[in-house]
Backbone and ligand atoms as CSV (ligand in chain L), in Angstrom:
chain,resi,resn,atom,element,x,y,z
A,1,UNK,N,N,0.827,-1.205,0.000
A,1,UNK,CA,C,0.000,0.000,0.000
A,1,UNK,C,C,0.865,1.260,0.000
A,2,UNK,N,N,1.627,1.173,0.596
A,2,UNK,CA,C,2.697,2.547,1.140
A,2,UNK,C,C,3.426,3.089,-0.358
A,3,UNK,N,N,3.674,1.616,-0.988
A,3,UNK,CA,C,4.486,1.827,-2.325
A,3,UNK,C,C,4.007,2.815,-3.252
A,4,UNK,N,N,2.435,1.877,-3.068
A,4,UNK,CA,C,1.397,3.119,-4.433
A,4,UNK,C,C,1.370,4.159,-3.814
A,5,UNK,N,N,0.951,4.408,-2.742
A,5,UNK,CA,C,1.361,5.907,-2.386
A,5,UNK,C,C,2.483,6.432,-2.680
A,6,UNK,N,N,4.048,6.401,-2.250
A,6,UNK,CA,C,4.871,6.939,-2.410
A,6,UNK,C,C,5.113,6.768,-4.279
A,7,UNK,N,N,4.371,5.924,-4.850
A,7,UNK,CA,C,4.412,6.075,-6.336
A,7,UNK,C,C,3.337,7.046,-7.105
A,8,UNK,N,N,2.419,7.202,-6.378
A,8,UNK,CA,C,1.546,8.363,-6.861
A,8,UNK,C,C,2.443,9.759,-6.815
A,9,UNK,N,N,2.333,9.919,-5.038
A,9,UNK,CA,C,3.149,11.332,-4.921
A,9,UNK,C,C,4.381,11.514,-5.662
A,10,UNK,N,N,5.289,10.671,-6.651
A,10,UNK,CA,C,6.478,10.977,-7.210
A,10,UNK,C,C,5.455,11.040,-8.398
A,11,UNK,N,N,4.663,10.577,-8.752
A,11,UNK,CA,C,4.653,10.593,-10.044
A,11,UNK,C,C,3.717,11.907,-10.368
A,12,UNK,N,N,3.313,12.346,-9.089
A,12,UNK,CA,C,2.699,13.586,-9.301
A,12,UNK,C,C,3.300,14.613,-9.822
A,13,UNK,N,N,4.894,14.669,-8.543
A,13,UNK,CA,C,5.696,15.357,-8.334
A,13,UNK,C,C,6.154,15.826,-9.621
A,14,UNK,N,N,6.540,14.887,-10.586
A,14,UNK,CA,C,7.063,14.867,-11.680
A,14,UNK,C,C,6.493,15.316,-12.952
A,15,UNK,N,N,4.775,15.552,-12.328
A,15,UNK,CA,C,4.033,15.775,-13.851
A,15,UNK,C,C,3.159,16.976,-13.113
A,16,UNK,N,N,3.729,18.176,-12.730
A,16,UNK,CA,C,2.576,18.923,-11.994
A,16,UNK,C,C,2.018,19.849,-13.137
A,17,UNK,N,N,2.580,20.194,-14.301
A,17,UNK,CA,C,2.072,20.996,-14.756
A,17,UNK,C,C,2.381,20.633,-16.543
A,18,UNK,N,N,1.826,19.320,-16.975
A,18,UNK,CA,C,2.469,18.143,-18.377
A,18,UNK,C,C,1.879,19.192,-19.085
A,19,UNK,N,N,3.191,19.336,-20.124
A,19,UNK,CA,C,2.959,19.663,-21.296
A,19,UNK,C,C,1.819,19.474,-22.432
A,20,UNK,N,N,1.494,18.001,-21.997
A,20,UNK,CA,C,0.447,17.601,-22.567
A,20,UNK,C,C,-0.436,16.553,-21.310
A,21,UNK,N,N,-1.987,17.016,-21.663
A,21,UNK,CA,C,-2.448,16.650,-20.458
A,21,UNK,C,C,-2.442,14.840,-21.003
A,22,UNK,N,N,-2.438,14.149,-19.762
A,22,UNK,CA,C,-3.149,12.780,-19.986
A,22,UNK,C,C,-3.751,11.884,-19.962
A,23,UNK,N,N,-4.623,12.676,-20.703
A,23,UNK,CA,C,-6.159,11.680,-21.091
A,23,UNK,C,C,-6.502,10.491,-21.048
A,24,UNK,N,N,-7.304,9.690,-19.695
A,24,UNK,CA,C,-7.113,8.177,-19.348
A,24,UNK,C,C,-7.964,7.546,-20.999
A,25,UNK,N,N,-8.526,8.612,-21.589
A,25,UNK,CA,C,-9.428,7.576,-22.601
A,25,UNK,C,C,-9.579,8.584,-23.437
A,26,UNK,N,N,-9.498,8.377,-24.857
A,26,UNK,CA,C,-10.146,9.372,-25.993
A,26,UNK,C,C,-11.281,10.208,-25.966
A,27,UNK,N,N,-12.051,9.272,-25.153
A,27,UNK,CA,C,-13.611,10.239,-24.902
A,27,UNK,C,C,-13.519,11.175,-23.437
A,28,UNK,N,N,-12.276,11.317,-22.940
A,28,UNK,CA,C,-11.545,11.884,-21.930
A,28,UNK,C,C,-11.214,13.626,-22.422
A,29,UNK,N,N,-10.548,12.997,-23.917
A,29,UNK,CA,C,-10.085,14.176,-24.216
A,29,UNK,C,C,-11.071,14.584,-24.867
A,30,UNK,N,N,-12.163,14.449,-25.946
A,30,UNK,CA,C,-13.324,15.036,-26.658
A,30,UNK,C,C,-13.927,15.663,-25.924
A,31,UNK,N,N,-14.402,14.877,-24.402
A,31,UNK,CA,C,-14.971,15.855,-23.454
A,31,UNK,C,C,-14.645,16.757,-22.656
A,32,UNK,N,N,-13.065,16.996,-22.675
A,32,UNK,CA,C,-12.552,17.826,-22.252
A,32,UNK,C,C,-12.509,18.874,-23.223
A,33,UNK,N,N,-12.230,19.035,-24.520
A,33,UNK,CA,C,-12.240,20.017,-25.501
A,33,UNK,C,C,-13.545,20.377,-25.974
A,34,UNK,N,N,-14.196,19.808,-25.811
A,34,UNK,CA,C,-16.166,20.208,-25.956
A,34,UNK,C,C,-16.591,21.011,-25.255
A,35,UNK,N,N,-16.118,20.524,-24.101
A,35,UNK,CA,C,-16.163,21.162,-22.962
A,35,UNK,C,C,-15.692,23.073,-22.888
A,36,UNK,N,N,-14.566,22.910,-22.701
A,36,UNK,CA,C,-14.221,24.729,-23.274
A,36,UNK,C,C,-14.424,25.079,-24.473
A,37,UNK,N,N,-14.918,24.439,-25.214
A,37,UNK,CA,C,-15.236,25.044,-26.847
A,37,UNK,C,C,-16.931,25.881,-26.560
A,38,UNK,N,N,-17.372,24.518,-25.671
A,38,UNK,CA,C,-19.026,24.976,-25.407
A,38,UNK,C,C,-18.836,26.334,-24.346
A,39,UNK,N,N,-17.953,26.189,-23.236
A,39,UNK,CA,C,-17.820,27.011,-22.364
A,39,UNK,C,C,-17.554,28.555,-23.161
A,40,UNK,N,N,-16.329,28.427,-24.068
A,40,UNK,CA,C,-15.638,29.634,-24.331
A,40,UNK,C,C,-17.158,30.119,-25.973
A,41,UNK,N,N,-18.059,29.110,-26.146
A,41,UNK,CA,C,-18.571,30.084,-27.152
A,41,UNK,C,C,-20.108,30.650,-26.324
A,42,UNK,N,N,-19.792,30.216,-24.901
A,42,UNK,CA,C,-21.607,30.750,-24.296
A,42,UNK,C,C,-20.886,32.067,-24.266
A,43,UNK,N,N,-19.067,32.508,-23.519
A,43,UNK,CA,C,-19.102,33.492,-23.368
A,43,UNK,C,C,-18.686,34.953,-24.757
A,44,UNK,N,N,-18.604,34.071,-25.750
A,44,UNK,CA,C,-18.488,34.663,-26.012
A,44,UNK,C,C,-19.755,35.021,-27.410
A,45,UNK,N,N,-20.806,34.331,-27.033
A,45,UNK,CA,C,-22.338,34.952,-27.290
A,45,UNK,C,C,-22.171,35.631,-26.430
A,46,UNK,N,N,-22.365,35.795,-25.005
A,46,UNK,CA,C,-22.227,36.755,-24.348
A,46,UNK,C,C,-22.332,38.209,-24.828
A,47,UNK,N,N,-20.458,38.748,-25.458
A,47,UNK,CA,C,-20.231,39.625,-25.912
A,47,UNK,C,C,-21.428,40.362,-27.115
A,48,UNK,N,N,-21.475,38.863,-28.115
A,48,UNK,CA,C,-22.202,39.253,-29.369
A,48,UNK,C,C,-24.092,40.191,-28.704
A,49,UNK,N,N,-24.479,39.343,-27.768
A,49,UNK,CA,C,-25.954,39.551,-26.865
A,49,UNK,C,C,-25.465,40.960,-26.367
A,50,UNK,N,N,-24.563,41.199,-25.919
A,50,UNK,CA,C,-24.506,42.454,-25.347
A,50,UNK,C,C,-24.138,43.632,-26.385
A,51,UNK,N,N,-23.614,43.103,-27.545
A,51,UNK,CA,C,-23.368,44.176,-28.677
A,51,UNK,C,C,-24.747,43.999,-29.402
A,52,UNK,N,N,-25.740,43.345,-29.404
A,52,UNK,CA,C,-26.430,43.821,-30.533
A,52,UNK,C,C,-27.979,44.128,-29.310
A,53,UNK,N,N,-27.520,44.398,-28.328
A,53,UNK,CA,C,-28.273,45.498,-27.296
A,53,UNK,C,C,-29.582,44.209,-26.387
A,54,UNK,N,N,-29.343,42.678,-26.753
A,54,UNK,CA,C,-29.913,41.894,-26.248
A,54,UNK,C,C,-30.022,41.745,-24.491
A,55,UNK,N,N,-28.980,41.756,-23.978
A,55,UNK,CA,C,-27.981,42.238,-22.622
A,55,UNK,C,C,-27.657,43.654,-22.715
A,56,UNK,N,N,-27.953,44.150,-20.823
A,56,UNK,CA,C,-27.023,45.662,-21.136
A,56,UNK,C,C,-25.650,45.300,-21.493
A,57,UNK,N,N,-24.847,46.203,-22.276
A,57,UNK,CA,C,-23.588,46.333,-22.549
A,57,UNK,C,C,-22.631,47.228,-21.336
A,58,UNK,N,N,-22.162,46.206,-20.562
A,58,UNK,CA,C,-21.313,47.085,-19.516
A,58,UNK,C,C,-20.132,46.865,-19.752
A,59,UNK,N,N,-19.032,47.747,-19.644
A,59,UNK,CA,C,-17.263,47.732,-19.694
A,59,UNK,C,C,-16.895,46.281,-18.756
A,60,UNK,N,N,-17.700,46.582,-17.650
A,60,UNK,CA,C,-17.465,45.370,-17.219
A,60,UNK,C,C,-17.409,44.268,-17.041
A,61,UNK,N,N,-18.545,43.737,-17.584
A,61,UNK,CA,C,-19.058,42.563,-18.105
A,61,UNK,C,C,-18.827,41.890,-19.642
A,62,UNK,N,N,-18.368,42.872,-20.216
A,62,UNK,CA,C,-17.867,42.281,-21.492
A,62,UNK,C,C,-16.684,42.427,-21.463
A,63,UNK,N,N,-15.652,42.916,-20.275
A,63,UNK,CA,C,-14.390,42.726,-20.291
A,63,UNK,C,C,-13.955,41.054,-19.398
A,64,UNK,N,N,-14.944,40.840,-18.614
A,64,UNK,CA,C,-15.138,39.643,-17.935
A,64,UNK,C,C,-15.629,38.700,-18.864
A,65,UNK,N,N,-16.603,38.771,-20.058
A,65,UNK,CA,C,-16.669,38.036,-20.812
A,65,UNK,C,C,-15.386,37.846,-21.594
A,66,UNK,N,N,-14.275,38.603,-22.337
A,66,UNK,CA,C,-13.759,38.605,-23.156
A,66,UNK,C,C,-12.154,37.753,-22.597
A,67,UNK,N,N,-12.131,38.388,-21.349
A,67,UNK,CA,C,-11.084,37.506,-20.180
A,67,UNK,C,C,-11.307,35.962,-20.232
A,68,UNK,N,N,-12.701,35.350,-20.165
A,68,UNK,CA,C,-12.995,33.988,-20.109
A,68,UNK,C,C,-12.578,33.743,-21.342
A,69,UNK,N,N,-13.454,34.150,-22.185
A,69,UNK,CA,C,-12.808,33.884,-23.616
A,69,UNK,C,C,-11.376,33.960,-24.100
A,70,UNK,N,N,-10.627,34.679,-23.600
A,70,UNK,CA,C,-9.152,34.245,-23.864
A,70,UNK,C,C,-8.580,33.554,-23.481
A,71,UNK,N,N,-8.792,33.547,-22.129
A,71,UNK,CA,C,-8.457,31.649,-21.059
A,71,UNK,C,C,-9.214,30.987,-21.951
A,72,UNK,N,N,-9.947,30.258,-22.225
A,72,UNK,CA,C,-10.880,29.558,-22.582
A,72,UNK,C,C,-9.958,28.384,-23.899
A,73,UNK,N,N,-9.581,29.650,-24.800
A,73,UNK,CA,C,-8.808,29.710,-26.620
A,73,UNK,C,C,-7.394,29.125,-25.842
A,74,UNK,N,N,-6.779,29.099,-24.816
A,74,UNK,CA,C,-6.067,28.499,-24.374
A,74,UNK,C,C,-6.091,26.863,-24.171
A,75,UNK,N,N,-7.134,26.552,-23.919
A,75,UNK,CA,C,-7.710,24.952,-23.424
A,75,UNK,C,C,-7.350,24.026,-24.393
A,76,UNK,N,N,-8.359,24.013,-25.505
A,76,UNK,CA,C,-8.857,22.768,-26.063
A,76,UNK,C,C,-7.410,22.179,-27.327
A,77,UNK,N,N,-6.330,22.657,-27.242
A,77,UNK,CA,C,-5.430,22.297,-27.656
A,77,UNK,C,C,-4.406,21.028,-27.371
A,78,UNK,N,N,-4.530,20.614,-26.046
A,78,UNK,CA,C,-3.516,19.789,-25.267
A,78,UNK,C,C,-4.953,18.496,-25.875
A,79,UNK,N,N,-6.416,18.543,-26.272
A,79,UNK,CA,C,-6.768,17.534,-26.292
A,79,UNK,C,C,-7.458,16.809,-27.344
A,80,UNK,N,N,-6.190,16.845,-28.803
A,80,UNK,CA,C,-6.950,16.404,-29.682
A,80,UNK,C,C,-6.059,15.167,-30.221
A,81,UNK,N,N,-6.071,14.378,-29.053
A,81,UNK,CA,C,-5.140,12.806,-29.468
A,81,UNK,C,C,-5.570,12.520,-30.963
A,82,UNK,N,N,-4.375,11.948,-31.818
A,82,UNK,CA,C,-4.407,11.590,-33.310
A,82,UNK,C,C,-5.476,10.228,-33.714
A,83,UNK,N,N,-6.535,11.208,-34.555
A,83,UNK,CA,C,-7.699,10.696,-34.969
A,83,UNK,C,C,-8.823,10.594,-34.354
A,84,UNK,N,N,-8.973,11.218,-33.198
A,84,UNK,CA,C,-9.822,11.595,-32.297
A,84,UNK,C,C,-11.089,12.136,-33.003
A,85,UNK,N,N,-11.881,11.644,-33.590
A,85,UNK,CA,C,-13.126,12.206,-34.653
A,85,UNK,C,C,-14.338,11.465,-34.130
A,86,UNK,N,N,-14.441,10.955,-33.494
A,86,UNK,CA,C,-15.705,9.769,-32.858
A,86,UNK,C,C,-16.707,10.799,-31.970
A,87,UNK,N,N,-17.584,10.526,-31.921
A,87,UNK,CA,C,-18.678,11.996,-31.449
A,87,UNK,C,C,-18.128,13.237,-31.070
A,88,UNK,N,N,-17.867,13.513,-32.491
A,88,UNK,CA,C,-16.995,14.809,-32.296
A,88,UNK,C,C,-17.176,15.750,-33.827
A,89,UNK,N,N,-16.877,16.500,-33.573
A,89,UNK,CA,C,-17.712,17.785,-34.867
A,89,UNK,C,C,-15.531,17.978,-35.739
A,90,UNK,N,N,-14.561,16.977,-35.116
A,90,UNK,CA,C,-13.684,17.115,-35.791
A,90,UNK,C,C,-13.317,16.308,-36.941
A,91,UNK,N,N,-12.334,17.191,-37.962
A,91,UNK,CA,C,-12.178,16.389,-39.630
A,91,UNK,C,C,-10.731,16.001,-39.184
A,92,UNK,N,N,-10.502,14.929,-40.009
A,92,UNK,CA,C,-9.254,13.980,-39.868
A,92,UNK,C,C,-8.172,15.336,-41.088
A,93,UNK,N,N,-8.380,15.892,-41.346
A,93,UNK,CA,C,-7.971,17.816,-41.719
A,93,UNK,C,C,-6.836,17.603,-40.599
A,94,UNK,N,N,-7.361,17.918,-39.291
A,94,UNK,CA,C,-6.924,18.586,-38.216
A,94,UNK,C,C,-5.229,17.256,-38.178
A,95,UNK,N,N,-5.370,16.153,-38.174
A,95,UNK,CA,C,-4.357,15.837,-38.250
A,95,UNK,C,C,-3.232,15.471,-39.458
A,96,UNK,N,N,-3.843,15.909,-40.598
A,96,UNK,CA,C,-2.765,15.780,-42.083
A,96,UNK,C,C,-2.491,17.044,-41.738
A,97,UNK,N,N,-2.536,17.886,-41.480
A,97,UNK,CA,C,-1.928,19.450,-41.643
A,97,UNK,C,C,-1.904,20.335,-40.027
A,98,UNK,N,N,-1.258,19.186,-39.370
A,98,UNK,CA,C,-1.101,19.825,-37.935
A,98,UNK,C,C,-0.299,21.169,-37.929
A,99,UNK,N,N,-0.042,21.810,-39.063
A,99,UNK,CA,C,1.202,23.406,-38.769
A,99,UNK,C,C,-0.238,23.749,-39.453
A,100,UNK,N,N,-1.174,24.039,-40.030
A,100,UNK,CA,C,-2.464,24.860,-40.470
A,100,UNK,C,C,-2.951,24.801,-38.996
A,101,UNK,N,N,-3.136,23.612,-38.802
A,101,UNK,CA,C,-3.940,23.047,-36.962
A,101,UNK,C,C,-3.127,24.230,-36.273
A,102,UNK,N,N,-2.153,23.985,-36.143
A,102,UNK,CA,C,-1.518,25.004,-35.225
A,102,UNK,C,C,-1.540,26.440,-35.340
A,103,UNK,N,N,-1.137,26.814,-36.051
A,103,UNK,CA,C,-1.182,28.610,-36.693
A,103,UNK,C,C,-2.397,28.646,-36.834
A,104,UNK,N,N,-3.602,27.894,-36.883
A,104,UNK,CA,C,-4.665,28.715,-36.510
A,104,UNK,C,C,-5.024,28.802,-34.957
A,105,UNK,N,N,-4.853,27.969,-34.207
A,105,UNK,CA,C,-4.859,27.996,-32.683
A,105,UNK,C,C,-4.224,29.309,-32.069
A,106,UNK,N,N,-3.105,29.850,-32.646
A,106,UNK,CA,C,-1.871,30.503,-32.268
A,106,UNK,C,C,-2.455,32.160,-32.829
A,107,UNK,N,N,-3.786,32.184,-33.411
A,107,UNK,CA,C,-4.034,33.181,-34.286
A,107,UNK,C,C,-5.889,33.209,-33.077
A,108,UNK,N,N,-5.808,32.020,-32.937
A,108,UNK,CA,C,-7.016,32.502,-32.189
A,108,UNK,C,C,-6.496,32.906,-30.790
A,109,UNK,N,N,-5.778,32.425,-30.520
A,109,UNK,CA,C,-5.368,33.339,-29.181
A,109,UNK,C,C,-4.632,34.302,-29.085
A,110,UNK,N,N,-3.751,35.167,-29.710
A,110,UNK,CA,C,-3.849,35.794,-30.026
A,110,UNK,C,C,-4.807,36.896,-30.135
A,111,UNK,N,N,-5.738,36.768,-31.307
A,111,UNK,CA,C,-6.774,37.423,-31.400
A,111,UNK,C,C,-7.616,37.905,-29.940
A,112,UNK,N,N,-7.903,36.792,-29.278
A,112,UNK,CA,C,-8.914,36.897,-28.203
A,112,UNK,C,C,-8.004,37.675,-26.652
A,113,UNK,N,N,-6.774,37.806,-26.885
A,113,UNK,CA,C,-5.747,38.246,-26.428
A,113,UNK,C,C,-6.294,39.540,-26.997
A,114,UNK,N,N,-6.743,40.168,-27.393
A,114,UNK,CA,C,-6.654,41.362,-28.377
A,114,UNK,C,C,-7.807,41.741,-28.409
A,115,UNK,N,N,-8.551,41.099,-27.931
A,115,UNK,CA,C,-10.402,41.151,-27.846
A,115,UNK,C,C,-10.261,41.758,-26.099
A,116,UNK,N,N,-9.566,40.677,-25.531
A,116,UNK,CA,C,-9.545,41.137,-23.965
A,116,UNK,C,C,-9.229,42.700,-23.831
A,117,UNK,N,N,-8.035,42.551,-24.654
A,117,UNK,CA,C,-7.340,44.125,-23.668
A,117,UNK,C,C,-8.369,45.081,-24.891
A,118,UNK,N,N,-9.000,45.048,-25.715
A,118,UNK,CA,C,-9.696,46.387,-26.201
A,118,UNK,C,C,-11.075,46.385,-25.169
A,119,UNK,N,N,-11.515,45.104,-24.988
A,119,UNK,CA,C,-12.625,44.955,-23.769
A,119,UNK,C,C,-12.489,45.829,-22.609
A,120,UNK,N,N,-11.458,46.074,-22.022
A,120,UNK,CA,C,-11.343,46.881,-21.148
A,120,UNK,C,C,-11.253,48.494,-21.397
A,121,UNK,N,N,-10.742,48.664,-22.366
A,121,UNK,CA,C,-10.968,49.982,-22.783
A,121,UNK,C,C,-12.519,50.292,-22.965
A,122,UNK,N,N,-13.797,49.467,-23.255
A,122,UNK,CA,C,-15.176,49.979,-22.831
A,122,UNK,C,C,-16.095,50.991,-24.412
A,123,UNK,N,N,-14.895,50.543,-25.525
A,123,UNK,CA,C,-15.278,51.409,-26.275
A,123,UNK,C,C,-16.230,50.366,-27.456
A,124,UNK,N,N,-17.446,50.573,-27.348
A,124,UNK,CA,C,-18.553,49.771,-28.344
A,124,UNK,C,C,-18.256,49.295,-29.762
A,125,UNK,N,N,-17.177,50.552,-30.293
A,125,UNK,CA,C,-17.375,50.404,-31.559
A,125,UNK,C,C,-16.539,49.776,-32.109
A,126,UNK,N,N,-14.967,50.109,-31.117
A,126,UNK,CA,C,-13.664,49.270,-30.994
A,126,UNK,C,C,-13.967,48.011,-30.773
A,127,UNK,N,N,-14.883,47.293,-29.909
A,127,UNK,CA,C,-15.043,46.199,-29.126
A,127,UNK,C,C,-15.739,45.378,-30.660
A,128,UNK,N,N,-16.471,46.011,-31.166
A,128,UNK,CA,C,-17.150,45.267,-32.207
A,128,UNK,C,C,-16.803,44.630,-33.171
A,129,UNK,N,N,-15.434,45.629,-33.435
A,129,UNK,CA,C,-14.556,45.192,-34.506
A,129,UNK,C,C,-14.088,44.056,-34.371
A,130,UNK,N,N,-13.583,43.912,-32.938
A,130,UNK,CA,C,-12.248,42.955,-32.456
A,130,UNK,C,C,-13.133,41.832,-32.216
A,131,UNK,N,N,-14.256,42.151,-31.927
A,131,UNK,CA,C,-15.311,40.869,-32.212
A,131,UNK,C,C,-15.351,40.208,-33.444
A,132,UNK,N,N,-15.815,40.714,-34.043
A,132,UNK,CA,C,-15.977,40.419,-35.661
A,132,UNK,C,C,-14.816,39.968,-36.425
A,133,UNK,N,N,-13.250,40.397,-36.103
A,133,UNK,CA,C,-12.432,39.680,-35.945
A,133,UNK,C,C,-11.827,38.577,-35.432
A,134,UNK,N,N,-12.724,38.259,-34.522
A,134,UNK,CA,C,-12.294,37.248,-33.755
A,134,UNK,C,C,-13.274,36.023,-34.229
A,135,UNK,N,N,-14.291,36.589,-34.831
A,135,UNK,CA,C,-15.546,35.388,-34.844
A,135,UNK,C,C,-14.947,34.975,-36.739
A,136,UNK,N,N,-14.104,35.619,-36.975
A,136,UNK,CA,C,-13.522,35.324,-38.295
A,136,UNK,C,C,-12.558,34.406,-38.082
A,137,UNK,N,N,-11.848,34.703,-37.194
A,137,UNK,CA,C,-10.991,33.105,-37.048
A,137,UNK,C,C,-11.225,31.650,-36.696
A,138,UNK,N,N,-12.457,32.019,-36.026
A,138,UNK,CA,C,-13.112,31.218,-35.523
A,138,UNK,C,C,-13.700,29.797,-36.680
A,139,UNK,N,N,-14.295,30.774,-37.409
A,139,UNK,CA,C,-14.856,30.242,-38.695
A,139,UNK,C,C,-13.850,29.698,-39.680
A,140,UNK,N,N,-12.294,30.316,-39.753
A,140,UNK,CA,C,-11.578,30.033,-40.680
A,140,UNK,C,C,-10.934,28.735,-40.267
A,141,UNK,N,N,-11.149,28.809,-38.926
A,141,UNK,CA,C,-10.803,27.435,-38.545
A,141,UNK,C,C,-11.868,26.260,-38.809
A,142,UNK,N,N,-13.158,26.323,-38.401
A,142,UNK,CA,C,-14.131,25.687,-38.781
A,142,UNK,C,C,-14.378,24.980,-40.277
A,143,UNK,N,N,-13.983,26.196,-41.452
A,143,UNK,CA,C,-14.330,25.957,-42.166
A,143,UNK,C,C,-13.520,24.727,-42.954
A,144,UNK,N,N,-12.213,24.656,-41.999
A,144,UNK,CA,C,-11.941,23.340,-42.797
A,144,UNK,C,C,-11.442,22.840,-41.934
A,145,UNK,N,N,-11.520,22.494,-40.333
A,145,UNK,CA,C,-11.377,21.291,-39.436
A,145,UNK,C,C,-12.226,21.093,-38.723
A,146,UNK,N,N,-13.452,21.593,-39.082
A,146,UNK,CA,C,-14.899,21.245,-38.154
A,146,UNK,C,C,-16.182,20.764,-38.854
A,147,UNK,N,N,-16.350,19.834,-39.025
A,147,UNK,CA,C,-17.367,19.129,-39.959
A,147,UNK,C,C,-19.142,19.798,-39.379
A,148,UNK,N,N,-19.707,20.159,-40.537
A,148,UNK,CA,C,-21.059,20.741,-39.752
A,148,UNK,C,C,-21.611,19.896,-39.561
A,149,UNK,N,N,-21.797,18.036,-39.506
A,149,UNK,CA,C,-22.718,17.338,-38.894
A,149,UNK,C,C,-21.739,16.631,-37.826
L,1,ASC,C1,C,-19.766,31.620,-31.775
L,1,ASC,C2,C,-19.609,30.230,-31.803
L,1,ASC,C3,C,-18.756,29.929,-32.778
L,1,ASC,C4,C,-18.277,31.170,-33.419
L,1,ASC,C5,C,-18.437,31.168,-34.902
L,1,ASC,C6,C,-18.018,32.495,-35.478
L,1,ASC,O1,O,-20.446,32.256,-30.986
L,1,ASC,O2,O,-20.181,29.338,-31.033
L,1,ASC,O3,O,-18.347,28.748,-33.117
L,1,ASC,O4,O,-19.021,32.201,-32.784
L,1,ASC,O5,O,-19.768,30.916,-35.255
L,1,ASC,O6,O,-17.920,32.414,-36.863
């Protein structure tokens, strides 16, 4: 008993912060990346509800939206084990052309990096743009590693 313990805590020790997370099962990682994909696009309807006057539009609240949303564009990267397409909205795309896969990841965060800090500045018209920019990458990614059924 003592062993697995002292073999957990080293093996903790050793992996506190893995480069790549590790997913006991494929449907481990789908639901982990579904997961902040669903999370990071409620908040960032959010933004869109509060720009087209659905929600009040406060500095504050769409800078708190736009914050989640940039954490968020951070996530679902560590969890798309090779060929991972099984109840999942992903194209086998995503793994023949993992440097497209990548530079678009690297472009959405970025971007939403760029959505945050104009979010705080509070300015509607600025904020809209960087929206509309951002919901463009979004799509450019979609449009060829996200299958619509
Ligand atoms: C969203 C959402 C997406 C993007 C995309 C923008 O709110 O869920 O996947 O915006 O539709 O083109």
């Amino acid at each position: 008993m003592k062993r697995y313990v002292l073999a957990a805590v080293l093996a903790s020790a050793i992996s506190v912060v893995p480069a790549h997370a590790q997913f006991a099962k494929v449907e481990d990682a789908v639901d982990y990346r579904q997961g902040a994909f669903s999370v990071m696009s409620y908040h960032f309807g959010q933004i869109n509800r509060a720009l087209k006057g659905e929600i009040p539009f406060t500095a504050e609240s769409v800078s708190a939206n736009a914050n989640l949303v940039a954490t968020l564009a951070k996530l679902p990267w560590i969890a798309f084990p090779a060929g991972s397409t099984a109840n999942s909205h992903a194209k086998p795309e995503i793994w023949k052309d993992p440097e497209k896969f990548k530079q678009l990841q690297e472009k959405l965060v970025a971007q939403t990096d760029k959505l945050a800090t104009i979010a705080k500045e509070g300015d509607q018209a600025v904020i809209k743009s960087a929206f509309g920019d951002t919901a463009k990458v979004c799509k450019e990614c979609h449009d060829t590693f996200r299958s619509k059924h």
